[in-house]
N, C-alpha and C positions, 0 to 999 in steps of 0.2 A: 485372137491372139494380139491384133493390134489393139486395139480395143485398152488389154491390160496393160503393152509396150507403154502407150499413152499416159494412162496413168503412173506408171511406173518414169517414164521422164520427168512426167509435173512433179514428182513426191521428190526424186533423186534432184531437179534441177532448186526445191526449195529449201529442200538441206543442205545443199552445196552452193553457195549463192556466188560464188566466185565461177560456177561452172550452168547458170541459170540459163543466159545467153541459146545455148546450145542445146541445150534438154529442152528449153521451150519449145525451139524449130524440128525437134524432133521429136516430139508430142503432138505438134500440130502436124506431122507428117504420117506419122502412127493414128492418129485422128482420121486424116484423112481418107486412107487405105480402112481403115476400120468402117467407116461411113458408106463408100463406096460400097464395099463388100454390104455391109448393111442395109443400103436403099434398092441391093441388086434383090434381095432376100424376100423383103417384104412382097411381093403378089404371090409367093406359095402358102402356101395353106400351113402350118405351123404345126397343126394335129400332123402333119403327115410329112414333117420334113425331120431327116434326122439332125439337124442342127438347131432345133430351138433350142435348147441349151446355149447355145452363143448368143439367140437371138436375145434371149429376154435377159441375159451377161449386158452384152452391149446395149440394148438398151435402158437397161440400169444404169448403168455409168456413164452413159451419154450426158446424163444429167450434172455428172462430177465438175465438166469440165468450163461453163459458165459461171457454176455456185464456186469456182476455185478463184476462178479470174475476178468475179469480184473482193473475193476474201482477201484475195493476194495486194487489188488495188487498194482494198479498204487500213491493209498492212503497210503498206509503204506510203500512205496518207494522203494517196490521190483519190480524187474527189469521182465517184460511183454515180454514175446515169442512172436513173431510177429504170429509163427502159432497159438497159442490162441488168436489172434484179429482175424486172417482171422474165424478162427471154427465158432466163433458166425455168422461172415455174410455167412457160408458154411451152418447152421442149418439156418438163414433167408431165402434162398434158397431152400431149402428142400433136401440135400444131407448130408451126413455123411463120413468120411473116418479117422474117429477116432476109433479105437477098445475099448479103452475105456471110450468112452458112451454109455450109457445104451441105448438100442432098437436101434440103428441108421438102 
């Protein structure tokens, strides 16, 4: 459920740009709670948990939320770290070597 909260701020905070500010910090907070729950998830077995349904949700769209932030910078005409393009296809992968994101 956070998971889609998430997304649903990033979408509402970018048609609403006068109300961006706010939906960002509450995207990243719907993020974070979603992660959480998500990195608690991962050492059960998946054949045998009745939530994979969320599992493989959120991890689908874990991926949204990097390929956003650079779409978003690349929109407002700030200049995109080539290491923030690779991170999103690094988390489509399933590896992390960023310290600061949450759970990696």
């Amino acid at each position: 459920m956070h998971g889609l909260l998430a997304v649903s701020a990033l979408h509402y905070g970018h048609t609403n740009p006068s109300d961006k500010e706010t939906y960002s910090l509450l995207s990243a907070r719907h993020q974070a709670l979603a992660l959480n729950w998500f990195s608690g998830q991962l050492h059960i077995n998946i054949n045998e948990d009745d939530n994979y349904n969320a599992q493989i949700f959120l991890g689908s769209i874990v991926f949204i939320f990097p390929v956003f932030a650079v779409a978003e910078a690349g929109r407002e005409g700030r200049l995109v770290a080539t290491h923030d393009v690779v991170q999103a296809f690094v988390l489509l992968k399933g590896e992390c070597d960023d310290p600061y994101l949450l759970h990696c």
